[in-house]
C-alpha positions as CSV (number, residue, x, y, z in Angstrom):
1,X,13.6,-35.9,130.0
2,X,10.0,-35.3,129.0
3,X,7.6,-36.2,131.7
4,X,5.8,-39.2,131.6
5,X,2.2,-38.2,130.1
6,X,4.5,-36.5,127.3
7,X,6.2,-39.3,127.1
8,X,3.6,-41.7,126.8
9,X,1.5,-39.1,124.5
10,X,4.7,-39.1,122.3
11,X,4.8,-42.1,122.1
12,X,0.8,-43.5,121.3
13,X,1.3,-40.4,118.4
14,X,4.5,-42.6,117.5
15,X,2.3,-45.5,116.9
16,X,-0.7,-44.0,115.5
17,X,1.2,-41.7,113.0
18,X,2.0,-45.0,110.6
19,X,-1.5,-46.2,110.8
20,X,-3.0,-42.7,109.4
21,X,-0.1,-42.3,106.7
22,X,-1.3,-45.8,105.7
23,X,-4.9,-45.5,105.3
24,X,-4.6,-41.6,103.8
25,X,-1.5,-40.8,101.4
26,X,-2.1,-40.4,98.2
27,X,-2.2,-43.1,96.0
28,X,-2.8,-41.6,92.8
29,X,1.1,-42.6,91.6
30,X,4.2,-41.1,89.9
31,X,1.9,-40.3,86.6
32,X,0.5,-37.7,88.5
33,X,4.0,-36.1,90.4
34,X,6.0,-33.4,88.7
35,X,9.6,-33.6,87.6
36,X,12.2,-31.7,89.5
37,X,12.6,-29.0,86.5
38,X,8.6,-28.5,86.1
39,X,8.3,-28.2,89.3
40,X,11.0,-25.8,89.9
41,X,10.2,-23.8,86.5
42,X,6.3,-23.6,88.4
43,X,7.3,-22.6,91.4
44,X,9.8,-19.9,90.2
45,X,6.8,-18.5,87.9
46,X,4.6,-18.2,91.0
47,X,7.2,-16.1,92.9
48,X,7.9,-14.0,89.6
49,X,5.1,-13.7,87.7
50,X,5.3,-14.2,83.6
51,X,9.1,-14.8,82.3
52,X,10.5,-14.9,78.9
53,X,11.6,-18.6,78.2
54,X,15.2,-16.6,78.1
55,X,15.0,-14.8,81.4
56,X,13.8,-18.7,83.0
57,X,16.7,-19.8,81.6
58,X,19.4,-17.6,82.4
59,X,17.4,-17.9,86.3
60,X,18.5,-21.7,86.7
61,X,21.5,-22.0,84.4
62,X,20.3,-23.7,81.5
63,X,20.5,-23.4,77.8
64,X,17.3,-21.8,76.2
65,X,16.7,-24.7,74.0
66,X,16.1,-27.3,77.1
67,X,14.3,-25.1,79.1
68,X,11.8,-24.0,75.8
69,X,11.4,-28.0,75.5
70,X,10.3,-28.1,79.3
71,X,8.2,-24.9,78.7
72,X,6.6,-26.5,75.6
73,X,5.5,-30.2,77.6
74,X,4.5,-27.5,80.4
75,X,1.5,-25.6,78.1
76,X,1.2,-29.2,76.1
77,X,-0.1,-30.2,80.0
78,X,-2.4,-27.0,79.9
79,X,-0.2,-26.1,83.1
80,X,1.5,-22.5,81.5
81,X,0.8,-20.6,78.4
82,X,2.7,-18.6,76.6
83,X,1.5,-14.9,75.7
84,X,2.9,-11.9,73.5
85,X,4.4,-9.4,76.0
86,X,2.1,-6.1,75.1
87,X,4.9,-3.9,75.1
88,X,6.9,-5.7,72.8
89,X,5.1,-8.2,70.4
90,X,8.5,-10.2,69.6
91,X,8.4,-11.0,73.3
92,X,6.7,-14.0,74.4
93,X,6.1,-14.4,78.2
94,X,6.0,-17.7,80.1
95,X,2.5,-17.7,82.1
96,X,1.5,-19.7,85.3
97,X,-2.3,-20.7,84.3
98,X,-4.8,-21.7,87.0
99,X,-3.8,-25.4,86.0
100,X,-0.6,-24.8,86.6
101,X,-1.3,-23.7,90.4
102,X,-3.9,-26.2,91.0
103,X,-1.5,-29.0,89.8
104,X,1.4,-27.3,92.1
105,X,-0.7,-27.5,95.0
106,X,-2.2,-31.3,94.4
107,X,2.0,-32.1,93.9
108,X,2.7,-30.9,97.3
109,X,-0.1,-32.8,99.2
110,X,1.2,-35.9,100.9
111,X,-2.3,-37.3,101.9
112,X,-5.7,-37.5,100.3
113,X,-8.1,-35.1,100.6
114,X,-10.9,-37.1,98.9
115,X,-9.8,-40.1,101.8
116,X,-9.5,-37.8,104.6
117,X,-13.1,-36.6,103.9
118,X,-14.5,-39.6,104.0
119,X,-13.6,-40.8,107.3
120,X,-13.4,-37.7,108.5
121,X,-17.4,-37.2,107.6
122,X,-17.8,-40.2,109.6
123,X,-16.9,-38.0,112.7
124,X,-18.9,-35.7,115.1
125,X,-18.6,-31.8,114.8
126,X,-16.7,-32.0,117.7
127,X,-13.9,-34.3,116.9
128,X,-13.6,-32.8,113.8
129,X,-12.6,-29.5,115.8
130,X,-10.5,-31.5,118.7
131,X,-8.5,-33.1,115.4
132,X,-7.9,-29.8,113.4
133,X,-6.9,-28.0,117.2
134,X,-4.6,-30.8,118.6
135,X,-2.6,-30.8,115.0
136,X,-2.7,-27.5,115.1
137,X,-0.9,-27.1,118.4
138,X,1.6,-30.1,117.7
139,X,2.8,-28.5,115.4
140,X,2.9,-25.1,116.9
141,X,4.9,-26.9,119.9
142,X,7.0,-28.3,117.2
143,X,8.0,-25.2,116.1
144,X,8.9,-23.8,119.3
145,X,10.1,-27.1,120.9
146,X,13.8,-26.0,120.9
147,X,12.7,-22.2,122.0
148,X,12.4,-22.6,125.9
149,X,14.9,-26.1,126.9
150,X,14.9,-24.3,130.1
151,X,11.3,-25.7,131.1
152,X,12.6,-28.9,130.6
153,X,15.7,-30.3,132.9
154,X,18.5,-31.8,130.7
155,X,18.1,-35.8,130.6
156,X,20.5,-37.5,132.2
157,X,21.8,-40.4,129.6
């Protein structure tokens, strides 16, 4: 059973979490999100590089004619572009462009950066830092919180 102050600290974070979800998340709607298969087709081009529509297609297991569709509302959106493959000019490869990644990134933020700055220019140098270190080691104790369970004695329930 956790001590007390972590007990308590747990659960004031408990309370508070809610309140800062609330006042930060982003609130710019579903116009804005990414489908499943753009987002996927994105991601995949980040960890590959440039892709024939074919080889993207044969990757997730869908006939070339959907996934050319995707890839054409993807450069409509500015987000890839397609470009003749040097070596051979019938090829055309699938590119990620710096909209592409910029919209990638924005899709996986939960809050509001423009929010967050806001209030957070409202605070002093140092709570700014105390903010950025205590989130910082939450979640590093997060990630380690199942490593040592033999610092803390079993609870008895």
């Amino acid at each position: 059973m956790p001590t007390p102050d972590a007990q308590t600290s747990a659960r004031l974070y408990a309370e508070l979490f809610p309140e800062v979800y609330l006042r930060f998340h982003r609130r710019d709607g579903k116009a804005r999100d990414l489908s499943a298969a753009s987002r996927a087709v994105l991601l995949h081009l980040v960890r590959t590089g440039p892709l024939t529509v074919g080889e993207c297609a044969k990757h997730f297991d869908r006939a070339q004619s959907a996934v050319s569709e995707l890839v054409d509302q993807l450069e409509g959106h500015g987000l890839v572009a397609r470009v003749r493959d040097e070596s051979d000019r019938r090829r055309a490869l699938v590119w990620l462009t710096e909209a592409g990644r910029a919209q990638l990134i924005q899709d996986q933020q939960v809050l509001s950066v423009e929010l967050l700055e806001r209030a957070v220019s409202l605070m002093t140098e140092s709570d700014r830092r105390c903010l950025i270190a205590a989130t910082r080691a939450l979640i590093h104790a997060a990630d380690h919180a199942d490593d040592d369970t033999s610092s803390h004695p079993p609870s008895k329930e």
